[in-house]
C-alpha positions as CSV (number, residue, x, y, z in Angstrom):
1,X,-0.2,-22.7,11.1
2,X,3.3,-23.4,11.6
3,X,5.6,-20.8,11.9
4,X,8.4,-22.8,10.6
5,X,9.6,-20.3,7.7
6,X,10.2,-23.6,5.6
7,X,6.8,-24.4,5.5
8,X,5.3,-21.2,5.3
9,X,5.9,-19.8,1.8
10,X,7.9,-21.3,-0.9
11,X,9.4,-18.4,-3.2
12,X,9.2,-18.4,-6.5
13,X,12.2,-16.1,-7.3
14,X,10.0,-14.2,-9.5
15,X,6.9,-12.3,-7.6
16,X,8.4,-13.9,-4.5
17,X,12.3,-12.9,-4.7
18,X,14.4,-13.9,-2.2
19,X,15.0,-11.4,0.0
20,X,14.8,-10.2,3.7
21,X,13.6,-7.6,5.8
22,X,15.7,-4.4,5.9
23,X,17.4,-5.3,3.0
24,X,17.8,-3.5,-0.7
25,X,19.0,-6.8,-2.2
26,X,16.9,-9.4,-4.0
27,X,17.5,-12.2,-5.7
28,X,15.3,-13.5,-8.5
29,X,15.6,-16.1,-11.4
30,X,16.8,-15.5,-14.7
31,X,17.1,-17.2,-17.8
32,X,21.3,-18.3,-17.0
33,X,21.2,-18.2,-13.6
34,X,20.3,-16.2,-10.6
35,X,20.1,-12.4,-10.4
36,X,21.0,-10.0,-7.3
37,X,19.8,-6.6,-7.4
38,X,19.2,-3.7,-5.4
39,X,16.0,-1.7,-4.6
40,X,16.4,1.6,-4.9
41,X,13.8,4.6,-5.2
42,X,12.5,5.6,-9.1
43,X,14.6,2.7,-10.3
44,X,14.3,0.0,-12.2
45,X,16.0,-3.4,-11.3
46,X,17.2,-3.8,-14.4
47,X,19.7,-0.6,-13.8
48,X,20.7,-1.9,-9.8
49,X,22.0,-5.5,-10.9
50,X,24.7,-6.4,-8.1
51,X,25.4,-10.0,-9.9
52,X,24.0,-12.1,-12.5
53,X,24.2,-16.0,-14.1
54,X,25.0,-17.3,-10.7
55,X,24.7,-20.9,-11.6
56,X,26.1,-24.1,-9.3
57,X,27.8,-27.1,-10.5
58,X,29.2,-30.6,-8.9
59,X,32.5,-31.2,-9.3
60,X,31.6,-33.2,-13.0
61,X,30.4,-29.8,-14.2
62,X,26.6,-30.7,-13.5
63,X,24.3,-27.8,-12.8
64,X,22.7,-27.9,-9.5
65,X,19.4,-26.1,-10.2
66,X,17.5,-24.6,-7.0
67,X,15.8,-27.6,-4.7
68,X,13.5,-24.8,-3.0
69,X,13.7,-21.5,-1.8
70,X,12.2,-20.1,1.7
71,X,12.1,-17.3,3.7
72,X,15.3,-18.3,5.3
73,X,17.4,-19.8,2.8
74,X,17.6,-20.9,-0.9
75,X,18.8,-24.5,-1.2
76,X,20.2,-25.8,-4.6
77,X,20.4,-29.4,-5.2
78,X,23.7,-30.7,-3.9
79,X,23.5,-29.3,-0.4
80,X,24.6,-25.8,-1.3
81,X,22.6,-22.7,0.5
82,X,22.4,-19.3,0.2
83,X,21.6,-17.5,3.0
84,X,21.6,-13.5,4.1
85,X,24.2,-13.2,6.8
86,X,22.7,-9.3,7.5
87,X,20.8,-6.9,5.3
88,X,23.6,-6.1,3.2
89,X,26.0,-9.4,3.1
90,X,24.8,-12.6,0.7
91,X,26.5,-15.8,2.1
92,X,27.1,-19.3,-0.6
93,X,27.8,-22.5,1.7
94,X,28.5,-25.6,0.5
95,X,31.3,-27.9,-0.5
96,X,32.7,-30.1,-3.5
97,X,31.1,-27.9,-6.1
98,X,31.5,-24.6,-7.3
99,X,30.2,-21.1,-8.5
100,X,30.2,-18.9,-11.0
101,X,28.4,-15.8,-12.0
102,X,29.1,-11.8,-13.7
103,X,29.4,-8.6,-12.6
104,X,27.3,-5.8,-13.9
105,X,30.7,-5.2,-16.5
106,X,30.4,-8.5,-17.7
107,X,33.1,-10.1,-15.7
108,X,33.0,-13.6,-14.6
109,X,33.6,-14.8,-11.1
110,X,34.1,-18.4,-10.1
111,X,34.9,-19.8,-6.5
112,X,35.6,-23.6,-5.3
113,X,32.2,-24.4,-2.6
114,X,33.9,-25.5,0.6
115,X,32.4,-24.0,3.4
116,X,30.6,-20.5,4.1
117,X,31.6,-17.7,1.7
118,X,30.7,-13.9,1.1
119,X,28.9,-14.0,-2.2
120,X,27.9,-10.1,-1.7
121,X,28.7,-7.8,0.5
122,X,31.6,-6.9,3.0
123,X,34.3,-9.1,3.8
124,X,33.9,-11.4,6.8
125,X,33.6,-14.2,8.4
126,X,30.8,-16.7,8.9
127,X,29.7,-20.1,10.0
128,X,27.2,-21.7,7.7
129,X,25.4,-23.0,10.9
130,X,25.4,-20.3,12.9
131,X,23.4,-17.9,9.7
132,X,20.8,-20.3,9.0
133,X,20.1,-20.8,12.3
134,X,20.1,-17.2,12.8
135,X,17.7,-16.8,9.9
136,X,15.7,-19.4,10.7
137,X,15.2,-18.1,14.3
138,X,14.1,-14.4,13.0
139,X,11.9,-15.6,10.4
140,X,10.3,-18.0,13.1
141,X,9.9,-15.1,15.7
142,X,7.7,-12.8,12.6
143,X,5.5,-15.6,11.8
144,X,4.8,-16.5,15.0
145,X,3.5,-12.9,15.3
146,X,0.9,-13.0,12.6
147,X,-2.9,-12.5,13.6
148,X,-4.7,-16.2,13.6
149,X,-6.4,-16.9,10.4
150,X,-8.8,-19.6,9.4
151,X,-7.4,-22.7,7.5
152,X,-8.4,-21.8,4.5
153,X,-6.6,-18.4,4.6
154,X,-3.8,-19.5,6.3
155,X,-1.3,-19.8,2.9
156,X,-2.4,-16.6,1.6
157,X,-2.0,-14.5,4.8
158,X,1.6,-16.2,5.1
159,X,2.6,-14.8,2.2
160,X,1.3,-11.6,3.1
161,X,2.9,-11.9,6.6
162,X,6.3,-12.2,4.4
163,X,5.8,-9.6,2.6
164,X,5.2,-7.2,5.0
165,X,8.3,-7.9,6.5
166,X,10.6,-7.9,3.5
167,X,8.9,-4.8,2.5
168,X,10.1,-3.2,5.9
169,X,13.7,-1.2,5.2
170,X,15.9,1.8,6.8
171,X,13.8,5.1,5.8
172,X,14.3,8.7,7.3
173,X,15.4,7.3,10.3
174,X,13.5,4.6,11.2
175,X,12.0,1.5,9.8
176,X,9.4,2.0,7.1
177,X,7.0,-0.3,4.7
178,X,7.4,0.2,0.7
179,X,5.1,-1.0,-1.3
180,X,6.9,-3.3,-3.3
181,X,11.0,-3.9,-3.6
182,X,9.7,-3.8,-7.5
183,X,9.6,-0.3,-8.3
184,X,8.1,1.5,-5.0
185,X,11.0,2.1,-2.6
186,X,9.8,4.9,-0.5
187,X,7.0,5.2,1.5
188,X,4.1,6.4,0.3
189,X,1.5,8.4,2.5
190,X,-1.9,6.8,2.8
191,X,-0.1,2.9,1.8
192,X,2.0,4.0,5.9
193,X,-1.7,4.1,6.9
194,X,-3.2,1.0,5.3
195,X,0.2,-0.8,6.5
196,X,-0.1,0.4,10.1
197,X,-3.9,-1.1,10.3
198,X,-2.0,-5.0,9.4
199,X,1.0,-3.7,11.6
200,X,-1.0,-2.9,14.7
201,X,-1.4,-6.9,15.4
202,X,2.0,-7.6,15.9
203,X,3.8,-4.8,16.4
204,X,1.7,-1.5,17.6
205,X,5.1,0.5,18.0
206,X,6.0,-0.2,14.4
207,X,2.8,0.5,13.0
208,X,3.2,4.0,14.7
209,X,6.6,4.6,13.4
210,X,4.8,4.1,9.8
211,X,1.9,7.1,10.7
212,X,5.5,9.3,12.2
213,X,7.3,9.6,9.3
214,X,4.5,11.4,8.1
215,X,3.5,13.1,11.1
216,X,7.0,14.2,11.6
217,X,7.6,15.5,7.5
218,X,4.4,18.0,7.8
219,X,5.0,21.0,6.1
220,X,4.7,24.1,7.3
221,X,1.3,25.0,6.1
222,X,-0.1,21.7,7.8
223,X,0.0,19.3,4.6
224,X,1.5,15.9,4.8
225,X,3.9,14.6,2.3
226,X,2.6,12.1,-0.9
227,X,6.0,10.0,-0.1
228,X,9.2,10.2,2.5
229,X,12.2,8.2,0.8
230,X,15.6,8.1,1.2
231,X,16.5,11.4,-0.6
232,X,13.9,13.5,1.5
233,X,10.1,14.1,0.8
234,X,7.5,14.8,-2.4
235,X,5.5,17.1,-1.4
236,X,4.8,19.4,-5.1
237,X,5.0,18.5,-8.6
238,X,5.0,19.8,-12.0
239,X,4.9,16.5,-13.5
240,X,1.4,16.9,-15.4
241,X,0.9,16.5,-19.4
242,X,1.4,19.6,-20.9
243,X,-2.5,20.0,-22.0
244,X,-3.2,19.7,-18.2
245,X,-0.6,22.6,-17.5
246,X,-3.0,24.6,-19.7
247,X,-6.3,23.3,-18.0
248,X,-4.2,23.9,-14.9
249,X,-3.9,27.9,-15.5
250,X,-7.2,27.9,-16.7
251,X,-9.1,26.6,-14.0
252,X,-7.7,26.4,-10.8
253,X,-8.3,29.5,-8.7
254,X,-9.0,30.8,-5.4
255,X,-13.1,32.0,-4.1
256,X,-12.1,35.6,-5.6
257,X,-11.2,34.2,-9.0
258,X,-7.4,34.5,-9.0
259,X,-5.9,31.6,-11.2
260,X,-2.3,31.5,-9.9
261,X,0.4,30.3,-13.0
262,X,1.1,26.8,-14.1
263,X,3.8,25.5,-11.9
264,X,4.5,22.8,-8.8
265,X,1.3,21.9,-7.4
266,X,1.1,20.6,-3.9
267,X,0.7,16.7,-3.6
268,X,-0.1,14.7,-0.8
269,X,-2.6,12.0,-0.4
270,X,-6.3,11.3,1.2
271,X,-6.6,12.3,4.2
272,X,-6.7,9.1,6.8
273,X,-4.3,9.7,9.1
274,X,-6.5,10.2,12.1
275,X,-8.4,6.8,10.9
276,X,-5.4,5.0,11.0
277,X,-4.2,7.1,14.7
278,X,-7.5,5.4,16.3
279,X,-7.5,2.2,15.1
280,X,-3.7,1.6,16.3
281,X,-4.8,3.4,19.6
282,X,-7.8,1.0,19.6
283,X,-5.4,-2.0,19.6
284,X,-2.5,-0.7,22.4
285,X,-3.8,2.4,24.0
286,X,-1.0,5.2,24.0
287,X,-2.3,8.2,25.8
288,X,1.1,9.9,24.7
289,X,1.2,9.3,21.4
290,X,-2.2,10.2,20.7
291,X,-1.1,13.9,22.2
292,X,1.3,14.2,20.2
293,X,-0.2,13.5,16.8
294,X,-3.3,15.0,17.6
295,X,-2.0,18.9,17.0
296,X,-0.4,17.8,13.9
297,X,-3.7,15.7,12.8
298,X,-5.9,19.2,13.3
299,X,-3.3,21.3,11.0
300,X,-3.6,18.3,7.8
301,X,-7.3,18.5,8.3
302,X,-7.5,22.2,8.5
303,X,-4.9,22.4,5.0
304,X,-7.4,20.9,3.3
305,X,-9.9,23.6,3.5
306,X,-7.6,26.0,3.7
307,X,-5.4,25.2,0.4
308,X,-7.2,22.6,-1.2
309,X,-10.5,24.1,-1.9
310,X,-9.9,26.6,-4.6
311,X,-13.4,27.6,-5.6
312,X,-14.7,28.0,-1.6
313,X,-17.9,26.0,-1.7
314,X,-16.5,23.6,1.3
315,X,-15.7,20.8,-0.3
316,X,-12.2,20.1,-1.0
317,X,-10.6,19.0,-4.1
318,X,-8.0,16.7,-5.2
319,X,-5.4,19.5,-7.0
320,X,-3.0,16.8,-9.0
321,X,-3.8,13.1,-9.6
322,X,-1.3,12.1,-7.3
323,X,-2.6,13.4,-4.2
324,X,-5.9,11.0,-5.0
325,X,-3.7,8.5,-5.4
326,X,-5.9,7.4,-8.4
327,X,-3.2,8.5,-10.7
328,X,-5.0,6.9,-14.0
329,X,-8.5,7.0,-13.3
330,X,-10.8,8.0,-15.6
331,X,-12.2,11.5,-13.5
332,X,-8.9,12.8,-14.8
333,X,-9.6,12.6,-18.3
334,X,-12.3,15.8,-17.5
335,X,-9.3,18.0,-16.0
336,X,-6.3,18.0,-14.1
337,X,-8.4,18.8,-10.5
338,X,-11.1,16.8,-9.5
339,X,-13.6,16.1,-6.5
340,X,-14.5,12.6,-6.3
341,X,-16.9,12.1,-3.3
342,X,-14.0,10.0,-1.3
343,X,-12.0,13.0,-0.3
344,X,-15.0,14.7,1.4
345,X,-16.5,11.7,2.9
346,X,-12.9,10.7,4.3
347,X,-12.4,14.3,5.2
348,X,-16.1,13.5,7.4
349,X,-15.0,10.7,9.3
350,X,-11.5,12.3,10.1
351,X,-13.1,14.7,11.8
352,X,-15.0,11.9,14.0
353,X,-12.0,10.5,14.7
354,X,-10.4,13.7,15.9
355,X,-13.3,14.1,17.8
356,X,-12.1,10.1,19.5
357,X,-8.7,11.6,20.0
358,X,-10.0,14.5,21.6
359,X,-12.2,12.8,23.9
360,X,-9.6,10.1,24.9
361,X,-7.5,13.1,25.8
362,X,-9.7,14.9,27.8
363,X,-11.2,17.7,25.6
364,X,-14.9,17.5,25.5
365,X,-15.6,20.5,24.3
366,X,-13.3,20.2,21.3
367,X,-14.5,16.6,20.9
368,X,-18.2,17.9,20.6
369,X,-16.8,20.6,17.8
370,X,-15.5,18.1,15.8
371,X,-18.6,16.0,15.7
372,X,-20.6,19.1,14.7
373,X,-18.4,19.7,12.2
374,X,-18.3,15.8,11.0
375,X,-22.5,15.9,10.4
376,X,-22.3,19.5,8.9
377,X,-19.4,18.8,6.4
378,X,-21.9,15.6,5.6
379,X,-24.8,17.3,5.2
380,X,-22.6,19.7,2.7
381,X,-21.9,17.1,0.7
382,X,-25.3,15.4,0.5
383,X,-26.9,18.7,-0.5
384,X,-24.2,19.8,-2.9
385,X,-23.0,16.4,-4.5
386,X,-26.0,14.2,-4.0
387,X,-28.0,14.2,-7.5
388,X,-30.9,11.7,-6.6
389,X,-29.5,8.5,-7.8
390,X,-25.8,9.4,-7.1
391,X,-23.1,11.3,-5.9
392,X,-21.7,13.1,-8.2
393,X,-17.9,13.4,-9.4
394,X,-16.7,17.2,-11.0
395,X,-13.6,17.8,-12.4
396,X,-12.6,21.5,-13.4
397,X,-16.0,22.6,-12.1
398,X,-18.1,20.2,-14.1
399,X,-20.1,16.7,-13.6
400,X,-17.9,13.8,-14.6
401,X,-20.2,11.5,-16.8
402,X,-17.9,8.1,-15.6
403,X,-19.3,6.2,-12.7
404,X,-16.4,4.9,-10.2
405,X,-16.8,3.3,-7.1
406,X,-15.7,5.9,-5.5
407,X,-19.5,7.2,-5.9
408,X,-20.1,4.9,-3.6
409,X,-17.7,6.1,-1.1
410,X,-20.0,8.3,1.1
411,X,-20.8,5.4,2.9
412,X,-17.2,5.3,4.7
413,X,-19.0,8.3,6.5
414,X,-21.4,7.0,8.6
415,X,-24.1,9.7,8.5
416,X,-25.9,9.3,5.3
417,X,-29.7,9.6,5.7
418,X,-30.9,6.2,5.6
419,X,-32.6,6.4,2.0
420,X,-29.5,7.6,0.8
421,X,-27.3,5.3,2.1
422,X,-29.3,2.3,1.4
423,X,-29.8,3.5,-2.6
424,X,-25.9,3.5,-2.3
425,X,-26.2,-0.2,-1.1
426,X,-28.5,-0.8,-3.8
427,X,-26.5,0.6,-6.5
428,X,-23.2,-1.4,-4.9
429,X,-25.3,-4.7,-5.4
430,X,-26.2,-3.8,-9.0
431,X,-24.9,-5.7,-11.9
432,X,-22.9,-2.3,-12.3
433,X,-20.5,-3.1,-9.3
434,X,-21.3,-6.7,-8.0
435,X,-20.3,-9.9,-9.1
436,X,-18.0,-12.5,-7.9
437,X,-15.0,-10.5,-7.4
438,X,-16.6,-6.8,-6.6
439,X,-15.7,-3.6,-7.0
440,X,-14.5,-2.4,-10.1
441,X,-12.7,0.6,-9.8
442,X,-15.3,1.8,-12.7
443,X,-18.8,0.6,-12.9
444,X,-19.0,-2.8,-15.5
445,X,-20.9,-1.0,-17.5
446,X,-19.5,2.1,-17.9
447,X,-17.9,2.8,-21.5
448,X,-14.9,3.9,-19.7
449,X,-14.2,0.5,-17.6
450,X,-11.0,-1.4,-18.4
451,X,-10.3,-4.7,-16.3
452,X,-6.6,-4.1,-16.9
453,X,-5.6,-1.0,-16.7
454,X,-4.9,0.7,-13.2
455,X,-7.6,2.8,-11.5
456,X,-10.1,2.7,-15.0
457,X,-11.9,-1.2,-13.3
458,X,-9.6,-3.4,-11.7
459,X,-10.3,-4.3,-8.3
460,X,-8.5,-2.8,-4.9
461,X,-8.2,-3.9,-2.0
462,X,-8.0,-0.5,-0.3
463,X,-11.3,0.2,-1.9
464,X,-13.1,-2.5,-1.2
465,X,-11.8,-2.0,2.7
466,X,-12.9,1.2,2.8
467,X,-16.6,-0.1,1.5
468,X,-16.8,-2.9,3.6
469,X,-16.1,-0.3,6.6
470,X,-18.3,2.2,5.4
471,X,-20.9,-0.5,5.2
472,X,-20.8,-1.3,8.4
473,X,-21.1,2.2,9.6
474,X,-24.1,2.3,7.7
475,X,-25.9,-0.8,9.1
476,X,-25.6,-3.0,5.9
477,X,-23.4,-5.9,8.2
478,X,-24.7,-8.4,6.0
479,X,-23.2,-7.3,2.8
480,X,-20.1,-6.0,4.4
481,X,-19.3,-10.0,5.1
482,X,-20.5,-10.6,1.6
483,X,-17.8,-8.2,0.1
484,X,-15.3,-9.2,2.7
485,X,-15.4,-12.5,1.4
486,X,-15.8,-12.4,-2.0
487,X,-12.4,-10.2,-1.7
488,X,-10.2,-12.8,0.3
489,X,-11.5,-15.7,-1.7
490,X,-10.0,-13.3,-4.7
491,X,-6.8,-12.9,-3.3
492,X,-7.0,-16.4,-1.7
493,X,-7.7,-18.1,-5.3
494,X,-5.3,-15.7,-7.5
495,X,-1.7,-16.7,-7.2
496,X,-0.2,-13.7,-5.0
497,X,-0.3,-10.1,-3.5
498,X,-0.4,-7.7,-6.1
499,X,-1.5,-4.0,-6.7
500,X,-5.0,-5.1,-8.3
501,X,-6.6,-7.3,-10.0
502,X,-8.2,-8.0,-12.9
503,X,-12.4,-8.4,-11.8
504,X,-13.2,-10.8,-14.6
505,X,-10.3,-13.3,-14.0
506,X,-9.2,-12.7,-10.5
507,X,-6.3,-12.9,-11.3
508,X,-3.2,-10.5,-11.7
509,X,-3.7,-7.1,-14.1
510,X,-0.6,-6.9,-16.3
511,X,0.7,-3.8,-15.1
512,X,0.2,-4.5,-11.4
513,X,3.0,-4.9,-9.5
514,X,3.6,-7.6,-7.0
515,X,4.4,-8.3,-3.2
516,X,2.4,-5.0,-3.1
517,X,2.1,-4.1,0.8
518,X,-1.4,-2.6,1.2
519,X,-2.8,-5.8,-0.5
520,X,-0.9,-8.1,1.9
521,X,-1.8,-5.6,4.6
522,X,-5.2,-5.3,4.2
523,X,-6.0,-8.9,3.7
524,X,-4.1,-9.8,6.9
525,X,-6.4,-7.4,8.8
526,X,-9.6,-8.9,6.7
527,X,-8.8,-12.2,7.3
528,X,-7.5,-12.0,10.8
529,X,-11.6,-11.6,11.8
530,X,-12.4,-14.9,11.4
């Protein structure tokens, strides 16, 4: 593929805004014009508009519409260009027409095109040659830096390559990946990790900075924060319904019974830190960094059994939706705690990758402890959550009766008996889960699925990465590809990046966002194996 950023992905000013990497502004069409607006965290666009009805006209009073719009540059018919000068400062060049758009007040603005002028930002000077050539030039270098992908792939995992690096802005001090400019400007825990895995191809250092801004935000008691953003950390809540404030005080309490009184509940997110630690160590070994994350890896796995496991049987629960990240699925109808099998099979192969880390850094003996501790916390939860068909799902103490695919989850460990795991690979290939875009977020066929809404059946890519991984572990290589390429002909085939998908259509689920950055990260990484 080229990586000429004028042939790599045409924006469409709607899921594709114009925009650039380390920047809050984007620029999106509207029904009068163009619209500049800001990204900023818990805010809606329509409350950060810089600039709106920016429309072009010749010198007759002719509207130039938009010719095309790039990476580098938005070109409107006429010759005129917009182009980003620097994060912060919007340039118009052009000459013999002119501009005109309104201020958030509902001003007008007007200025006569004839040369290079500052449509927002700071005063200053430019030379329309010198910016496009300058934007041209960086958005050359990133594409040059994406992973080789098959022809095929190669349009889909440009736009993800983009969006990656217009998702990339200022955070706590260094550079950090949102999720998406629409509506998720922080940096949420576990989407650092999925972002580091595409991150690690291009730019290892910057895929470490993403696992650091966690690492370097633990609290005191060992947990990591759910997001770092530009006004601190989340790392509690009290943002429940007021029925699960109730269910809260009623159920949650320690091994000697103590129910402590509705109030902030600590949030975080999975725990996949030292996953995400390895696999960046596997792609540019860094003795140094691993010795420094690796205390701070030990204290978030230990928090888990030491704060998150409030009726002492040794297997951890979520406390609060959030720290699932599966804010809306359908295991929290039963209670405002739950224990799907992923936490306890992630919390198993964290500690094999601790044990990695250890060995990498010298420490056998500790190494060895963590891999006891990796087949005994696994044999916990076949014996305790294991029912004979499934694993089971409890919420406030009690079976769940909905079937997710995060049942199928124990797989990610590695060290299922191998009637176990294959009934898992059974069940996966069931009409309940399979079909041409697998997995459902909830079984097909359970009363509870919904192909629209969230985490209640559309598809994600995080999940279906995790399954095809946990496959693999488990020696089913064969359907591992199978899923692997079911899911990037669905993202291939279905118009952009988004948060998930609908499994029927393939295509977008109305409330999903786009330019989502684990989507774009993780097909990257999926496609970059051949």
């Amino acid at each position: 593929m080229s990586p000429d950023p004028n042939r790599a992905v045409e924006l469409d000013l709607d899921e594709r805004p114009f925009t650039e990497r380390g920047s809050r502004l984007l620029v999106t069409a509207g029904p009068d014009g163009l619209r500049v607006a800001r990204a900023e965290y818990e805010t809606r666009l329509a409350d950060t508009v810089e600039l709106t009805g920016l429309v072009l006209r010749d010198a007759a009073g002719h509207p130039l519409p938009v010719r095309s719009a790039t990476p580098a540059a938005v070109e409107f018919v006429g010759g005129a260009t917009l182009l980003f000068a620097d994060p912060a400062t919007l340039v118009l060049t052009g000459h013999g027409g002119h501009a005109s758009w309104r201020l958030p007040d509902g001003t007008g603005r007007a200025l006569a095109l004839d040369g290079c002028h500052v449509l927002h930002g700071p005063p200053g000077e430019w030379s329309a040659a010198a910016v496009r050539a300058a934007a041209e030039a960086r958005w050359a270098a990133w594409f040059a830096r994406m992973p080789a992908v098959r022809p095929d792939l190669a349009p889909a995992a440009a736009t993800a390559w983009w969006t990656l690096a217009v998702n990339l802005l200022p955070v706590a001090g260094r550079e950090g990946l949102v999720p998406s400019k629409y509506g998720y400007v922080g940096v949420w825990n576990w989407d650092a990790l999925f972002h580091a895995v595409a991150l690690r191809h291009a730019d290892p250092a910057l895929a470490r900075d993403q696992i650091l801004l966690f690492l370097n935000h633990q609290l005191p008691d060992g947990r990591l924060p759910d997001v770092v953003h530009e006004h601190g950390v989340l790392a509690d809540t009290t943002d429940l319904p007021r029925a699960d404030h109730a269910r809260l005080a009623e159920h949650v309490g320690s091994a000697n019974g103590a129910r402590p009184a509705a109030g902030p509940v600590p949030v975080t997110k999975p725990p996949l830190a030292a996953w995400a630690v390895w696999k960046v160590h596997l792609t540019d070994p860094d003795l140094p960094f691993l010795a420094a994350a690796y205390p701070r890896l030990v204290r978030a796995h230990r928090w888990w059994f030491a704060a998150s496991d409030p009726d002492g049987d040794g297997l951890p629960e979520y406390l609060h939706p959030y720290s699932s990240g599966l804010d809306d699925s359908p295991v929290w109808d039963y209670g405002p705690r739950a224990e799907p099998p992923d936490l306890n099979s992630y919390l198993v192969l964290e500690a094999d990758r601790l044990a990695d880390i250890a060995d990498a850094l010298g420490r056998p003996e500790e190494a060895a402890d963590w891999r006891t501790r990796a087949a005994a916390h696994a044999e916990l939860l076949v014996a305790r959550r294991w029912d004979g068909t499934r694993f089971t799902t409890l919420a406030a103490g009690a079976p769940v009766p909905v079937r997710t695919a995060l049942d199928l989850m124990p797989l990610f460990t590695g060290r299922l008996p191998a009637g176990i795991a294959a009934a898992l690979e059974n069940t996966l290939r069931s009409p309940a889960y399979w079909g041409e875009r697998p997995v459902p977020t909830v079984a097909f066929d359970d009363p509870a699925f919904d192909p629209e809404a969230m985490w209640r059946g559309p598809v994600w890519l995080n999940v279906n990465y995790l399954l095809i991984e946990g496959l693999r572990r488990s020696g089913f290589a064969d359907t591992a590809e199978d899923l692997r390429e079911r899911t990037l002909a669905m993202v291939r085939d279905g118009g952009g990046l988004y948060e998930y998908w609908n499994p029927l259509t393939g295509t977008r689920a109305r409330r999903a966002t786009s330019g989502f950055g684990w989507s774009a990260a993780l097909f990257v990484d999926l496609a970059a194996e051949g």
